[in-house]
N, C-alpha and C positions, 0 to 999 in steps of 0.2 A: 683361259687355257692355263694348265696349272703344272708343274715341273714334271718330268719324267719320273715314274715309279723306280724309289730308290737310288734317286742319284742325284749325288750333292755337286754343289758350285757356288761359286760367288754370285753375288748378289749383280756383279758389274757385268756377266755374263749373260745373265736373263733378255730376252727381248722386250719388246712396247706390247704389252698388253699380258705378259705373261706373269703369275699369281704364283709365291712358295710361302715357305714355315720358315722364317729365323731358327737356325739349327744351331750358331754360336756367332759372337764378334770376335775374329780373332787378330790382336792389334796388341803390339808391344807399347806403344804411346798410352801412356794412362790418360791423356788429356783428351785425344780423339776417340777413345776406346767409351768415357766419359761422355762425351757430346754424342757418340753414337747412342748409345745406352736412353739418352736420355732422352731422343728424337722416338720413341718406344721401337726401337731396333731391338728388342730384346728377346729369349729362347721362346719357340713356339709363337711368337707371331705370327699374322699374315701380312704378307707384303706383295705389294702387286707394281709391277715399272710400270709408268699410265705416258710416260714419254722420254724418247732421247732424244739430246741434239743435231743438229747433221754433221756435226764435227764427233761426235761420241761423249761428247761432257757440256753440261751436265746429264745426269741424269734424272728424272721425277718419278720420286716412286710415293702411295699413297699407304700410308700406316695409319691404321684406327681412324677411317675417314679423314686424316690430314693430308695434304701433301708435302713433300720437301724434295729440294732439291740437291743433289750431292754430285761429289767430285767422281768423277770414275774412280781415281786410286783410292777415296773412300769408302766406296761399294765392295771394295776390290777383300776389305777387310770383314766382310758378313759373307757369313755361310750359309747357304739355303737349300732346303730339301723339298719333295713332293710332302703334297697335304696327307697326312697320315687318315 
């Protein structure tokens, strides 16, 4: 399932099983902005949440066949769009 045509949200907003495009990281912290960056969070991705917690954190989203797991307030920081 893949985001709503034309319309953007965080990353931490998506559901379990739901697939967008990394549209920008937008994070004042150079150091988290960094680690996201380098997790391949980066413009035009695809990113798909493959699991959340029952509390809401973490979250597991899978990038380039990897998964990782992030903080909610992390996610909170990637903007994502429907697949073009």
């Amino acid at each position: 399932m893949f985001c709503e045509k034309g319309k953007e949200r965080c990353l931490s907003e998506l559901k379990a099983g739901e697939s967008c495009v990394v549209s920008s990281v937008q994070c004042e912290c150079a150091e988290l902005k960094r680690k996201l960056l380098s997790l391949g969070l980066t413009n035009g991705r695809e990113v798909s949440v493959h699991s959340i917690a029952p509390l809401g954190c973490p979250i597991t989203v899978s990038v380039a066949n990897t998964l990782w797991s992030l903080r909610k307030s992390e996610a909170s920081h990637i903007r994502v769009n429907d697949q073009d």
